[in-house]
Steps between C-alpha positions, in 0.01 A plus 500: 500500500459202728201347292729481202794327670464117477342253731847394646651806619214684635534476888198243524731325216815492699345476857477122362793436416676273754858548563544226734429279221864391427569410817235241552603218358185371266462192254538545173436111364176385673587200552782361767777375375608287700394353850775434813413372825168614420540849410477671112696669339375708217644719256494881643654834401804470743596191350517632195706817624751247619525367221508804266766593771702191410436493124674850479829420730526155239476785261723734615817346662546262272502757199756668721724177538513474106565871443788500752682245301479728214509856633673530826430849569108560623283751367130579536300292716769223515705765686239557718455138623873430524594791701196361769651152459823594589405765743299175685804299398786705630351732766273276659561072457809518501592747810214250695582164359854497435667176359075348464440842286556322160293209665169668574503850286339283241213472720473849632547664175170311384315548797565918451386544151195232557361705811636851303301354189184405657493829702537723203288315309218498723537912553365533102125613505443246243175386715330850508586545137303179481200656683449841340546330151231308624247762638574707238433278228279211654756250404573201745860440512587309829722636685843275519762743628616532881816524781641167525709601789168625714374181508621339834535174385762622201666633752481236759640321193774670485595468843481165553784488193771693712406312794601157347788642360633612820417217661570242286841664408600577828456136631685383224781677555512425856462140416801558225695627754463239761625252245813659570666405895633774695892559411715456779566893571107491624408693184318428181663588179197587258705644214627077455372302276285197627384089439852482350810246701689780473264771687433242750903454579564866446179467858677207673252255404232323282193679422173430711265261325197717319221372745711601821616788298080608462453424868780766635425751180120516613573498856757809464266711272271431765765592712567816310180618515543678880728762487833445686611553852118493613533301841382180576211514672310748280597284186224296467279772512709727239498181303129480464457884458815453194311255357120697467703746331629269209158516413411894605774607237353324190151621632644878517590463142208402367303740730703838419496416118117422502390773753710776312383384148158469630529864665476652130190464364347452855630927554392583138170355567431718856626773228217467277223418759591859608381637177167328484417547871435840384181644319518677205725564189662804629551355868638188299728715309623708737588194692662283210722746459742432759426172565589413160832738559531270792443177366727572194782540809426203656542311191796635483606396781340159473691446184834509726387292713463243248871565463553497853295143605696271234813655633394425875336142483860413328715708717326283805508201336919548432485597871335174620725244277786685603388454881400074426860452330691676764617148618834658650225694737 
């Protein structure tokens, strides 16, 4: 029975199949693209997951958009992807964010389906397909498929997005508010409007110029940075330490949605090395059995996580622009 199967899925057949494949990200133009401060940049498989990733959410939410107009009540796969967009929307940005909710849901609703997409994407087997079609046939199809979201520097990527929001947001808002003098009462009034005569009366004065305005804003983010009541002579020191971690929470994101995404195949590999450390077809057998039980499981499970990493890297990243625009903190 084993001589008549084809090439591909005897065990010498699959014991060459590579299942890291996807994850390594690998050109698929030969030639670079482009050259910046003296590194290429070519044309690989992750880069086209991104932008297969991106090609469907242009397809997708906009279709939505148009249907709403016309039928109001969801159905299908529309009421799928509204009831996670408002779930985000009402049980998450808005509970975090408050009044900037409407400001940067925008952003975090993009950022969730783009990670949710690429990770999802990247779980099809398209790549092995690719490879047994191959052995079994002889053809030479290249292989083009692959995890966007285990490649570090997609996710690196990613992170470096969230941290200029936050940062960038939060020191505008501190430098918005600093346009505004203290009332008399000692306390700010950030519900009032502001760069208007009347706001400035309503504040017993004339706004601060913008470039005195930027000095104070940057200087009280900085400021806000070390947590309050820490004493004195420890401050400098807790500033320093505050600041490394403006940086250690972008690079947590980026590693805990690489490592994670990574972890899949990596585990499903170790799975089949298992098989094929073995001798024998009915050694081989007895031992694909439950690994393959077990590796259908962890798929499983894998396939939530996919769920489960979109909806962290944009939980944190609410977390840390609610944090930079606390400016009443």
């Amino acid at each position: 029975m084993v001589f008549m199967l084809p090439n591909a899925i005897r065990p010498s057949g699959l014991a060459k199949i590579d299942v890291l494949n996807g994850t390594v990200a690998h050109n698929l133009y030969p030639k670079p693209l482009f050259h910046l401060f003296g590194q290429s940049f070519y044309f690989n498989n992750h880069v086209l997951m991104l932008l297969l990733s991106a090609g469907l959410m242009l397809t997708i939410f906009p279709t939505m958009a148009r249907r709403l107009k016309t039928k109001p009540v969801p159905t299908g796969f529309r009421n799928f992807f509204e009831a996670l967009l408002l779930f985000l929307q009402r049980d998450t940005f808005e509970p975090m964010l408050g009044k900037w909710a409407a400001t940067f849901t925008p952003y975090l609703w993009t950022a969730f389906f783009f990670i949710l997409f690429a990770d999802l994407l990247g779980m099809l087997p398209v790549d092995e397909c690719i490879e047994l079609f191959n052995a079994a046939f002889g053809t030479h199809i290249a292989e083009f498929w692959g995890g966007a979201t285990g490649d570090l520097t997609v996710t690196a990527t990613l992170a470096v997005c969230t941290f200029v929001i936050v940062h960038v947001s939060g020191i505008s808002e501190f430098i918005r508010t600093a346009r505004r003098p203290h009332p008399a009462h000692g306390h700010e009034d950030h519900g009032a409007s502001h760069g208007t005569d009347m706001a400035a009366a309503a504040h017993g004065g004339p706004a601060r110029a913008w470039p005195v305005a930027a000095v104070v804003g940057v200087a009280k983010y900085l400021k806000h940075i070390v947590p309050p009541g820490v004493p004195w002579v420890i401050w400098p020191l807790m500033f320093v330490l505050e600041l490394l971690g403006t940086f250690v929470k972008p690079l947590a994101l980026c590693m805990r949605l690489f490592a994670v995404m990574m972890s899949g195949p990596l585990v499903v590999a170790v799975l089949v090395s298992i098989i094929f450390s073995f001798g024998g077809y009915f050694i081989r057998t007895v031992t694909g059995v439950p690994v393959i039980l077990f590796g259908t499981a962890f798929e499983a499970l894998h396939l939530l996580e996919a769920f489960l990493q979109a909806y962290i890297f944009t939980l944190l990243s609410a977390a840390y622009i609610a944090e930079a625009m606390s400016a009443e903190h």
